[in-house]
C-alpha positions as CSV (number, residue, x, y, z in Angstrom):
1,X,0.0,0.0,0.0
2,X,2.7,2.6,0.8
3,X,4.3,1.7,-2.4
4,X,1.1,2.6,-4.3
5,X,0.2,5.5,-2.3
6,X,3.9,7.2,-3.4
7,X,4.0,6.0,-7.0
8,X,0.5,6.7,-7.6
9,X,0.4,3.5,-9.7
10,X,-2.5,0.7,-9.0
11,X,0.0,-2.1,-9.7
12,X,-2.9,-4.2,-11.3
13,X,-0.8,-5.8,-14.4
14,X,2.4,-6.4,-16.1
15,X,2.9,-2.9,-17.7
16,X,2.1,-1.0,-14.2
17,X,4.9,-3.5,-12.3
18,X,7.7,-2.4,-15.4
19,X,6.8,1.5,-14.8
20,X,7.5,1.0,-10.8
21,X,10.6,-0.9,-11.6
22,X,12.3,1.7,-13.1
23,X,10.5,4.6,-11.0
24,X,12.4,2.6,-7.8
25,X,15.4,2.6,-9.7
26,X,15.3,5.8,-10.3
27,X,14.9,7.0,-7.2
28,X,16.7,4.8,-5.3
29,X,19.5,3.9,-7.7
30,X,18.5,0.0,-6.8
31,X,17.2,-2.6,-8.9
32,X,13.6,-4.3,-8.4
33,X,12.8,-6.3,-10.8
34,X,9.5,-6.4,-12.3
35,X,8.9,-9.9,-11.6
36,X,9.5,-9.7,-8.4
37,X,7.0,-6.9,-7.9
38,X,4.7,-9.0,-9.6
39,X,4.8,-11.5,-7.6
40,X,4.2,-9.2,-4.5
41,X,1.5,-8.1,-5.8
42,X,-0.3,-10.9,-6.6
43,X,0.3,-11.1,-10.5
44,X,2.5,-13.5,-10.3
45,X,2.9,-16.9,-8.2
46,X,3.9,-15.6,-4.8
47,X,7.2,-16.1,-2.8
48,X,9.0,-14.8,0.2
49,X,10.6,-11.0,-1.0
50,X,14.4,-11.2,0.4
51,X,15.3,-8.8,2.9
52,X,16.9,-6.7,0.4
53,X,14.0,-6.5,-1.6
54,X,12.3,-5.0,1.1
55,X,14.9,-2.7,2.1
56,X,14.8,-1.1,-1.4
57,X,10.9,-0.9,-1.1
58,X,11.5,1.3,2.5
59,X,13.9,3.2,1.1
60,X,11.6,3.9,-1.9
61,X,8.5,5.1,0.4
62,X,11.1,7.3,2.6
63,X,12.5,4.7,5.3
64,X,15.9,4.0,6.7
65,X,15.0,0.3,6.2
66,X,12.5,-2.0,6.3
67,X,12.4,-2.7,10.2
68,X,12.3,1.6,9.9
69,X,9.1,0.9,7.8
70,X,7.4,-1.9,10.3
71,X,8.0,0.5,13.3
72,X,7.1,3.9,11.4
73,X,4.2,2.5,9.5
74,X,2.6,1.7,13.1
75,X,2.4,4.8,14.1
76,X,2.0,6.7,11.2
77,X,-1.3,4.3,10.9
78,X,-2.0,6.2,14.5
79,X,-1.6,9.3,13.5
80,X,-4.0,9.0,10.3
81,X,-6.8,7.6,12.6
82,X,-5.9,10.5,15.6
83,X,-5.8,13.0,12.4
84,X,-9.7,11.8,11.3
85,X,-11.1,12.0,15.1
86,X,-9.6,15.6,15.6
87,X,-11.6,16.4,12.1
88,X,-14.6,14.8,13.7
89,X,-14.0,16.8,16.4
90,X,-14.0,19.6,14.6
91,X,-17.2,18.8,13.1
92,X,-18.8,18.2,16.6
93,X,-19.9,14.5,15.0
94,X,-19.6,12.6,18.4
95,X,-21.3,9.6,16.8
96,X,-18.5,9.3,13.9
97,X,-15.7,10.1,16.5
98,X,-16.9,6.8,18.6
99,X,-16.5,4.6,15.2
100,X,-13.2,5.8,14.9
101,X,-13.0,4.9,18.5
102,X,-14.3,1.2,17.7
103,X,-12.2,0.9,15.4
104,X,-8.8,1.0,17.5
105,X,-6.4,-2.0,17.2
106,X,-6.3,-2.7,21.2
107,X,-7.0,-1.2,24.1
108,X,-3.8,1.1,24.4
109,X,-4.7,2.5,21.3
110,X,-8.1,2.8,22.2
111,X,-6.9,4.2,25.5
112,X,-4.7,6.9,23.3
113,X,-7.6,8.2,21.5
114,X,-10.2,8.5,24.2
115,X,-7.4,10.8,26.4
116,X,-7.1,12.9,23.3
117,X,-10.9,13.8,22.4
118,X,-11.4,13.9,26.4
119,X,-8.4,16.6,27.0
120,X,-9.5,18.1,23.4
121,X,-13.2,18.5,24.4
122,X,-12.3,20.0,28.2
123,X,-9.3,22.6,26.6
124,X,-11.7,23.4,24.0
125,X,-14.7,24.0,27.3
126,X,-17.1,21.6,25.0
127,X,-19.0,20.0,28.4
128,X,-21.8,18.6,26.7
129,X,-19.6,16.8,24.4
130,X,-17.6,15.8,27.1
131,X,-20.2,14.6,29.5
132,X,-21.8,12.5,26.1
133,X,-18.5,10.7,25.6
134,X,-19.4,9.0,29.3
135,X,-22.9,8.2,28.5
136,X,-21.9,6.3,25.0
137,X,-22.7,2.4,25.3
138,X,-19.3,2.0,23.7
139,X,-17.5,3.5,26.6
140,X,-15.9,0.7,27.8
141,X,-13.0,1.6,30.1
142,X,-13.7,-0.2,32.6
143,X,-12.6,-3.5,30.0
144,X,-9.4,-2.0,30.2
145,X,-6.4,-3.3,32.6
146,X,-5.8,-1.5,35.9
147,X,-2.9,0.1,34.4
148,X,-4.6,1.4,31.4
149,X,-7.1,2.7,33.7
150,X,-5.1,4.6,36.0
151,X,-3.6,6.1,33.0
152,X,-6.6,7.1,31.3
153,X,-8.4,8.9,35.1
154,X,-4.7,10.7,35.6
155,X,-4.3,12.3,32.2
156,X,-8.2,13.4,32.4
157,X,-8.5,14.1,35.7
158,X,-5.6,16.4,36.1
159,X,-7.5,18.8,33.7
160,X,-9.4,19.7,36.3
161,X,-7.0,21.0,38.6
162,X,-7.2,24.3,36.8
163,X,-10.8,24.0,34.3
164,X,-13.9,24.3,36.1
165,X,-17.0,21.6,35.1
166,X,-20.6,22.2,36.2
167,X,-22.8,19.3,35.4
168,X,-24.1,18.3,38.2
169,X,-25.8,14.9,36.2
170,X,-22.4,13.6,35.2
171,X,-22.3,12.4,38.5
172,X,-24.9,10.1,38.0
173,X,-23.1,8.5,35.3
174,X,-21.4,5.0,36.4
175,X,-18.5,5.2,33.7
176,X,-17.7,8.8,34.9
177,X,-17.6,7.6,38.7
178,X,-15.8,4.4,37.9
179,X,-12.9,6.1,35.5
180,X,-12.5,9.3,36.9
181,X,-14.0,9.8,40.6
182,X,-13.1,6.9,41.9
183,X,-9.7,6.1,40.3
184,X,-8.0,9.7,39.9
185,X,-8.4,10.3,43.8
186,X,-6.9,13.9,43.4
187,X,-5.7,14.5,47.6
188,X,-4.3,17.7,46.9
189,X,-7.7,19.3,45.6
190,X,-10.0,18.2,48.6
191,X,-10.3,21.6,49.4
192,X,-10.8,22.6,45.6
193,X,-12.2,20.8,42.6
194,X,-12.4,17.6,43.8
195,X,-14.1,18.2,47.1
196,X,-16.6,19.7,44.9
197,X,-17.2,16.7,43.5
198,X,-16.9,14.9,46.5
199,X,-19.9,17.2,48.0
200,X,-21.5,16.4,45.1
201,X,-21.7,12.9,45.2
202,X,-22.9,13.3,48.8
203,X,-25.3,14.7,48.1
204,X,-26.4,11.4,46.2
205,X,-27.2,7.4,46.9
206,X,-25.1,6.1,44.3
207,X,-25.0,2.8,45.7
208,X,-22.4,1.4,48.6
209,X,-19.6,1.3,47.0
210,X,-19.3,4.6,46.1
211,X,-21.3,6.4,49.1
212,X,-18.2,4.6,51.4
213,X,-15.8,6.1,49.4
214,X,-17.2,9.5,49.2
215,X,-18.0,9.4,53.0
216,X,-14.3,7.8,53.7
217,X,-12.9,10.5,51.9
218,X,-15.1,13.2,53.6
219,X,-13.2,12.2,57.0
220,X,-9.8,12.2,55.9
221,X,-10.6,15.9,54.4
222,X,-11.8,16.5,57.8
223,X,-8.5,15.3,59.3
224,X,-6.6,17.2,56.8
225,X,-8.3,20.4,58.2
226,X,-8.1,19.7,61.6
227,X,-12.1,19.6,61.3
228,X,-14.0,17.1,63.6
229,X,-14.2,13.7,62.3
230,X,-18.2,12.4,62.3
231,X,-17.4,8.5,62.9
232,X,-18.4,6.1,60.3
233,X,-21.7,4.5,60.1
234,X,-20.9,0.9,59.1
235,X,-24.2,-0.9,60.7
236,X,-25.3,-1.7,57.2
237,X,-22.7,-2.5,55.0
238,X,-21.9,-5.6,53.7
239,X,-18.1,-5.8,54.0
240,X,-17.5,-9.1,51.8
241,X,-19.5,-7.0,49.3
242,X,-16.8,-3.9,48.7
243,X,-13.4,-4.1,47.3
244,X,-10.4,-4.6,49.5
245,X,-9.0,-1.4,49.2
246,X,-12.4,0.4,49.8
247,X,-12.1,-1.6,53.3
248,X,-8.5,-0.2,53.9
249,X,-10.1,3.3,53.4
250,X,-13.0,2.0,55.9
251,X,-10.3,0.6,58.1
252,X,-8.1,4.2,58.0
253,X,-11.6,6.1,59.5
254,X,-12.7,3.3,61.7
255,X,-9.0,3.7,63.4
256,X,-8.6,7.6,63.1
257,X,-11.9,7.7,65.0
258,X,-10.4,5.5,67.8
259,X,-11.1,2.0,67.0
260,X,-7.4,1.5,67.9
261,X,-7.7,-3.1,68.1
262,X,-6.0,-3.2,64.5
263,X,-6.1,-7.7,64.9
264,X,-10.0,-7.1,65.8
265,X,-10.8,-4.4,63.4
266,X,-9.0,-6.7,60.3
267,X,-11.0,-9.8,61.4
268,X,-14.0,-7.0,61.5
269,X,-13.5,-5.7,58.0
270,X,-11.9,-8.7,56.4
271,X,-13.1,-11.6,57.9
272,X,-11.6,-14.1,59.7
273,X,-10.8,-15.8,56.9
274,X,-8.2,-13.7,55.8
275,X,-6.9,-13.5,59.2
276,X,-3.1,-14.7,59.2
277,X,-2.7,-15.5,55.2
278,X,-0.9,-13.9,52.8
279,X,-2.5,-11.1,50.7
280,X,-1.9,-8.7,48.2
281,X,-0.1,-5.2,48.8
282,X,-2.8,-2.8,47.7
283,X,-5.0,-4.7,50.4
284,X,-3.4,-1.9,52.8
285,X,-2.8,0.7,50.5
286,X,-5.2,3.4,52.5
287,X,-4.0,2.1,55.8
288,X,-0.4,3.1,55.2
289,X,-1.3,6.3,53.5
290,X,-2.8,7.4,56.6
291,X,0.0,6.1,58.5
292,X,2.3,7.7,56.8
293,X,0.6,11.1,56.8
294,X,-0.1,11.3,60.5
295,X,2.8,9.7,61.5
296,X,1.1,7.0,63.2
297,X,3.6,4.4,63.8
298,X,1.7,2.2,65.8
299,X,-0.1,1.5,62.9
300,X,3.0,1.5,60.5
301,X,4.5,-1.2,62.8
302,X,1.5,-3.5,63.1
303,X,1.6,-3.4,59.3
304,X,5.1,-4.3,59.1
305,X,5.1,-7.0,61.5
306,X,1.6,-8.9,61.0
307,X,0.4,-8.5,57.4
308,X,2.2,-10.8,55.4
309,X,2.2,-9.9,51.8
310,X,2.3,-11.5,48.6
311,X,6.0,-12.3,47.0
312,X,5.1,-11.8,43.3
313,X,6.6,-10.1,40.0
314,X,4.8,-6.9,40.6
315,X,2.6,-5.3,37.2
316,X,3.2,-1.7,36.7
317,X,0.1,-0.1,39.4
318,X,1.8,-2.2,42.2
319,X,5.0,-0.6,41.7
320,X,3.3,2.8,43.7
321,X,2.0,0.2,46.5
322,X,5.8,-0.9,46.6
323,X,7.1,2.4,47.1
324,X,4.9,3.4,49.8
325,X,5.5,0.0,51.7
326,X,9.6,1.4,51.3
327,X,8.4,4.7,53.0
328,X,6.8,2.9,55.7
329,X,9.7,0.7,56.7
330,X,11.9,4.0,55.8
331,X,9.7,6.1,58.7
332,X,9.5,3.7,61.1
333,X,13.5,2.7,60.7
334,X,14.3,6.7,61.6
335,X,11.7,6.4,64.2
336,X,13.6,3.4,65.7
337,X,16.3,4.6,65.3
338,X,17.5,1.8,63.0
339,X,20.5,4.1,60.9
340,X,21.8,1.1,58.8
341,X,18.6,0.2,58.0
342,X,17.2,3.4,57.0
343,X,20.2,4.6,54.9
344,X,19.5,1.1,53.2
345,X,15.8,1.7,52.5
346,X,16.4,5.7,51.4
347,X,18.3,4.0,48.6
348,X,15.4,2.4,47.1
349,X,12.9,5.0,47.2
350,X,11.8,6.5,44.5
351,X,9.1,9.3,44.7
352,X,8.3,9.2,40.6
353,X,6.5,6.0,41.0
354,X,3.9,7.5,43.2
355,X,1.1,8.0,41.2
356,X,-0.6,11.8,40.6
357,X,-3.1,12.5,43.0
358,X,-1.5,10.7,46.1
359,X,2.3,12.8,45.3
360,X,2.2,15.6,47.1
361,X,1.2,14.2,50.2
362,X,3.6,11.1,50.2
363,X,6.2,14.0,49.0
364,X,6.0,15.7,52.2
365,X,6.5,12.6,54.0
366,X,9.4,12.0,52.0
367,X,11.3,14.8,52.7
368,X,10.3,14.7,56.6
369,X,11.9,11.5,56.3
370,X,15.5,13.2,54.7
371,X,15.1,15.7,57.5
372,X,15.6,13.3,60.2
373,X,18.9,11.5,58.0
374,X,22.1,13.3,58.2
375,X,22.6,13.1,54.3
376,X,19.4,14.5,53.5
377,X,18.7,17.0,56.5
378,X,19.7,20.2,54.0
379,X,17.8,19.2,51.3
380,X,14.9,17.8,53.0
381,X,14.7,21.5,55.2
382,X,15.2,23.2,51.8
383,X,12.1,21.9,49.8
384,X,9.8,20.8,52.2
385,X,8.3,24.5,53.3
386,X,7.4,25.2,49.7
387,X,5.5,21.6,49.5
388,X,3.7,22.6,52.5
389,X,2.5,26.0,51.4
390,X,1.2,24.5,48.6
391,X,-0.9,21.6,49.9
392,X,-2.2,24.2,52.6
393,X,-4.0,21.7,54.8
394,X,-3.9,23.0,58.6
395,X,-2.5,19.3,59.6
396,X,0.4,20.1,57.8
397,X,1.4,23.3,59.9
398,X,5.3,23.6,61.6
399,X,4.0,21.7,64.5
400,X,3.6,18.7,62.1
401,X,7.3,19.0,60.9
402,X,8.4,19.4,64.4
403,X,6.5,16.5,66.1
404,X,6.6,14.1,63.0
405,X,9.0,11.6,65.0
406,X,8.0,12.2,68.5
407,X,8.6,10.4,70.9
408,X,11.2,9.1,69.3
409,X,14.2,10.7,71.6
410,X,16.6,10.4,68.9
411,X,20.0,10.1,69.3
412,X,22.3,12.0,66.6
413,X,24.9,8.7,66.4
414,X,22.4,6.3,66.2
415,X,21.5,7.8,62.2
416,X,24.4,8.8,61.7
């Protein structure tokens, strides 16, 4: 095809296979004969091209080579469909925009497209449009892989940090709650954009799943703002029903409220099933984000010493799991004062792996941490005011900073 498209020959006989022969040679000052186009092209009884042949063929079509071709070809392909959804766009022909979308190779692709009419439709303030692209029955997102999904809420959602939305019925809308709301969980915009949303969907009964998130996440805004925390009414939830991460956010309130038996509330939430085995990382994922940002170490060491976790080749979303599991053992080394151990763990931390959203609160913690390490204590001091100015919660006041690892009664030797 991208032979044809460049010679503007059909290539349906003899004659048209001599004219690219010599239009190749021309060009490329390499022979192809015109029996061997022939027989790429069907005209002839087919074999394997050689390597060479191919080569010539890339060349001819403006390619390095022919592995140059395969790659560019791809994505070129990728850019011709992207190209025919912005013209769409442009149009405002939402119907032929979610063909194009039907019509993507897999679901990265698919993924690709859908980020770019969502961002084009918000930066271009086309709401309606927008809000339609959640109500389509071909939104399918929630097919996707957990990494793909992350993906997709983080590139939307971060819009929003800076773009108002009123629509006040999007919230209704399952795909909206399940790929943005609930996914892109956006901690430093509580107090802006996404505790709008968050009021919002108060306001609602979407079902229990997403009324215990909201009302979870009500309470640790309240914490955040030093704002009396209303405990959690669990009388009627069905815990086997919700997601184990939903129940480490139910967990995080349940304790912050004072239910301080950790063994009793796990059994509670988890069931005594669960009680003693092995489970996966993200099971605790709230718990030590709570932990970590209250400096609650009795929590951080119950989590170290009874969960056991799962030894496993971890997929791309557990990596952020990983990292703050690191910062736990990182917190509670400087708070134990463990040195060896904690210049060990600093080693392997690596803030970029957090995912957006969660950040710039696990940042702060971060750089707490380096505070209280000899080799970090100047940069550490040096960035953190400026990270606290801008989440402006009142938790996170100098009183925070200074009691972070009390009572610890430090010794300078013992970190150093």
């Amino acid at each position: 095809m991208a032979v044809r498209d460049k010679s503007g020959i059909p290539v349906l006989n003899r004659g048209d296979c001599e004219v690219l022969s010599d239009l190749i040679l021309e060009a490329t000052d390499e022979l192809v004969n015109y029996n061997t186009l022939r027989r790429l092209y069907g005209l002839a009884k087919p074999v394997k091209p050689r390597r060479q042949t191919l080569n010539i063929l890339s060349v001819y079509c403006g390619f390095q080579d022919y592995p140059d071709f395969c790659n560019s070809s791809f994505r070129l392909a990728r850019w011709k469909v992207a190209e025919h959804m912005f013209s769409l766009i442009d149009d405002g022909d939402l119907g032929g925009i979610l063909s194009v979308l039907e019509t993507a190779s897999d679901h990265a692709e698919r993924m690709d497209l859908l980020i770019q009419l969502s961002r084009e439709l918000l930066l271009t303030n086309r709401m309606e449009e927008f809000s339609s692209l959640f109500e389509a029955p071909s939104f399918d997102v929630q097919k996707w892989e957990y990494s793909h999904q992350l993906h997709f809420s983080t590139s939307v959602g971060l819009l929003f940090r800076s773009r108002a939305f009123e629509n006040p019925q999007i919230f209704q809308n399952v795909n909206f709650l399940q790929s943005v709301f609930l996914t892109f969980v956006d901690y430093l915009s509580l107090n802006g954009f996404y505790g709008d949303w968050l009021d919002q969907v108060c306001r609602l009964s979407l079902g229990p799943e997403v009324d215990t998130f909201s009302a979870c996440l009500v309470r640790f805004r309240s914490l955040l703002n030093e704002e009396p925390i209303e405990p959690l009414d669990t009388s009627n939830l069905v815990f086997a029903d919700l997601h184990p991460i939903l129940l480490s956010r139910v967990f995080s309130v349940c304790w912050m409220c004072g239910e301080r038996d950790a063994p009793s509330l796990w059994r509670r939430l988890f069931g005594q099933s669960h009680e003693g085995m092995i489970v996966p990382i993200t099971w605790v994922h709230e718990m030590v984000t709570y932990a970590l940002i209250v400096g609650d170490f009795a929590l951080m060491r119950w989590i170290r010493d009874e969960v056991q976790f799962e030894k496993k080749s971890m997929v791309h979303f557990e990596r952020h799991h990983h990292q703050l599991f690191l910062l736990l053992n990182l917190a509670l080394a400087i708070h134990e004062g463990q040195g060896k151990e904690a210049a060990l763990t600093v080693s392997k931390f690596d803030l970029s792996q957090i995912r957006q959203g969660y950040r710039e609160l696990i940042e702060v913690v971060w750089l707490r941490c380096l505070m209280a390490l000899p080799s970090g204590r100047v940069e550490g001091a040096s960035v953190l005011g400026s990270k606290l100015d801008r989440l402006s919660y009142p938790l996170f006041s100098p009183s925070w900073v200074l009691g972070y690892f009390e009572p610890a009664h430090l010794q300078e030797d013992s970190l150093s």
